[in-house]
N, C-alpha and C positions, 0 to 999 in steps of 0.2 A: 471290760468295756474299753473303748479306742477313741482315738479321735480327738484327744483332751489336749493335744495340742493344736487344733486348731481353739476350744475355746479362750486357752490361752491367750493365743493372737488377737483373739476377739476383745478380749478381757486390757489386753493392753490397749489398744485403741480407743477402746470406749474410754480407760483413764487419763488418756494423754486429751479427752475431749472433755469428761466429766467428774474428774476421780471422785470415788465416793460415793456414787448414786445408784449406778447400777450393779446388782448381784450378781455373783458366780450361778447361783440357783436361776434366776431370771435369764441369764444367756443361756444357759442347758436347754430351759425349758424351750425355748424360742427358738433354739438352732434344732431340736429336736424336732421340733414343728414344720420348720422350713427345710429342712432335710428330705420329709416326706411328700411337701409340696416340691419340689424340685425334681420329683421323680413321678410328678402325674398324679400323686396323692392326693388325701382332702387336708381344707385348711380348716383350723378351728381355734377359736378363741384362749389367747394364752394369758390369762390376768396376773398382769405384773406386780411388783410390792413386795417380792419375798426378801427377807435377809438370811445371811450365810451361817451357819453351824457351828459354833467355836470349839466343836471336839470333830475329830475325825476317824471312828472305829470301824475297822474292817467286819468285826465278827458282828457287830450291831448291825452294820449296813447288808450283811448277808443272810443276817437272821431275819431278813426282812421281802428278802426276793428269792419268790418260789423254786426250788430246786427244780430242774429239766427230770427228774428220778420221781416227781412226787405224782400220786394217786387222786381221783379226782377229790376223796375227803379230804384231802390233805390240802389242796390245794384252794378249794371253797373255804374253808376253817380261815386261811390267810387271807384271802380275798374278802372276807366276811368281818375280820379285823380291823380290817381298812376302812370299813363304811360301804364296798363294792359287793354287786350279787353274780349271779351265774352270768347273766347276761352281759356284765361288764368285762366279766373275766372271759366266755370269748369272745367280744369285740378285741380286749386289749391282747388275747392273745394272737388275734388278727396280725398283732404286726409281727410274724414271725413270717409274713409272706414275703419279706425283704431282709437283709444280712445274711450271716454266716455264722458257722458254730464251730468247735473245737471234736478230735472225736472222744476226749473223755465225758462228755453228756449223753452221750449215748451205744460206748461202749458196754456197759452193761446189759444191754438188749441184745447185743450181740455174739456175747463169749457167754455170762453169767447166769442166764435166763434158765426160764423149764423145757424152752423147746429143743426139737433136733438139735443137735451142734453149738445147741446153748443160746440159740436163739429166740428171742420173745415170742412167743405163739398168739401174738396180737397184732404182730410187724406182717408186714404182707414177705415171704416168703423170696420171693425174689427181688425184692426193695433190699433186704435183710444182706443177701447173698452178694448182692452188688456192693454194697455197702461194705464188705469184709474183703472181699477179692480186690477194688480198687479205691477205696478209700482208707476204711481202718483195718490195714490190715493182720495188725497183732495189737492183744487191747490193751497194748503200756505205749500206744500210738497217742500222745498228745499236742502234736503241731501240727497234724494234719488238716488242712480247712477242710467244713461240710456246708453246701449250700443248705440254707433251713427251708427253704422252698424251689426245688433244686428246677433247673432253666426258667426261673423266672422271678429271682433273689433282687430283681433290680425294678422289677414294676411292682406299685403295687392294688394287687386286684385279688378277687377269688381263690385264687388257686391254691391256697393253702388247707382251704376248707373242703377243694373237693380232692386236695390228697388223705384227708383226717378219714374221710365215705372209703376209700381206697384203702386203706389201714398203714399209709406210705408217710404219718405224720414222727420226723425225727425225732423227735423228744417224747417221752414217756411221756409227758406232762400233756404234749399232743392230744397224744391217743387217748389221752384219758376222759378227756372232754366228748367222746364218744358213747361211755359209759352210761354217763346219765340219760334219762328222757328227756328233763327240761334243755340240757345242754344240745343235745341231739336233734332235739328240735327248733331249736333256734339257729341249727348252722344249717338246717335246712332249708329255713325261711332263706336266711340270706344267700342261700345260692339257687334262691326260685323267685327273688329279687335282683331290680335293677343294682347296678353297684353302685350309683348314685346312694340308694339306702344305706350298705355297708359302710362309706364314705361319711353319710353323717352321723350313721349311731357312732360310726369309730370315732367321732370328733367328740362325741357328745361324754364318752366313756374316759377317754382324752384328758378334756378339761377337768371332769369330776376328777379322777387320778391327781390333776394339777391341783387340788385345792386339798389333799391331802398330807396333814400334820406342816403346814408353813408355817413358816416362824415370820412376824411383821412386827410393827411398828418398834419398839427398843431390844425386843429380843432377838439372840446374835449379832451379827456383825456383817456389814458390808467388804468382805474382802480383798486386800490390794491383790495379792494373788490367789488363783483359785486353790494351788496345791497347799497352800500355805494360810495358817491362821495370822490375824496381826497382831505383831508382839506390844 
């Protein structure tokens, strides 16, 4: 993840006006939200009130967000964890219609797979090929940027969903959401729907995700800095 210094900046402002009140978690959530509205996105309600974590583990926080490598059991199992069902999980993974990725997420599709020349045989073939020739082009490639919904990483609309029908979805985790019926058929609905629809189920999936495992009223801490617990 990027961009932690702008919350920063946010984080200091807000204390130089109210130290103590507002959480490191609550500007995440918020500038997450407004991030998306700033680029044409839908807005949805972000309920405030959370307090900050007073541990901060890597291997917990990743044990916790679905690998780009995972299957679609694998990845309903997690989502199903949470409190979230299939239809949450492709709404939220809707928002892969905008940012960037790295090429080790999906060098494995590339070099390591079953198909020809080690390519996933679920990858569209020449998506695959383009992929290797100018983007990742030898798979110990890890600074390489890959757009996750490639010419159109900066609006965000449809088009993710109808490269998933196309088999041009980057992440395994993509393509997976293909597999099932129920999954299949809900990304069909939303691309024989206005995008107004996409727009509020995404909000509506959103907020649910936002009310997942908070910490309020005495437990945790309101942090003076966000990278930092207070001593």
């Amino acid at each position: 993840m990027r961009g932690f210094d702008f919350i920063d900046r946010v984080k200091s402002l807000l204390e130089a006006e109210c130290p103590g009140v507002v959480s490191c978690a609550d500007i995440i959530a918020l500038a997450a939200r407004d991030s998306v509205v700033t680029i044409g996105g839908p807005f949805w309600n972000v309920p405030t009130g959370r307090r900050d974590g007073v541990i901060s583990n890597i291997t917990e926080a990743l044990a916790n967000i679905p690998s780009a490598l995972s299957n679609f059991t694998t990845l309903l199992s997690q989502f199903n964890n949470l409190g979230l069902n299939t239809t949450d999980m492709v709404l939220l993974s809707g928002g892969h219609t905008i940012g960037i990725s790295h090429c080790p997420a999906v060098s494995p599709r590339l070099y390591n797979s079953t198909g020809p020349g080690g390519i996933d045989p679920t990858m569209d073939s020449e998506y695959a090929e383009n992929l290797k020739a100018n983007k990742c082009k030898t798979a110990s490639d890890n600074t390489t940027i890959l757009e996750m919904d490639p010419g159109s990483r900066k609006t965000f609309d449809l088009s993710y969903y109808s490269l998933l029908l196309k088999r041009r979805g980057l992440f395994q985790s993509d393509a997976a959401l293909t597999t099932d019926s129920t999954s299949l058929a809900f990304i069909n609905q939303l691309l024989s729907s206005p995008t107004q629809f996409f727009f509020d189920e995404f909000g509506k999936a959103m907020e649910k995700m936002g009310r997942i495992n908070v910490k309020t009223g005495s437990e945790g801490e309101i942090r003076k800095q966000c990278a930092l617990v207070n001593s």
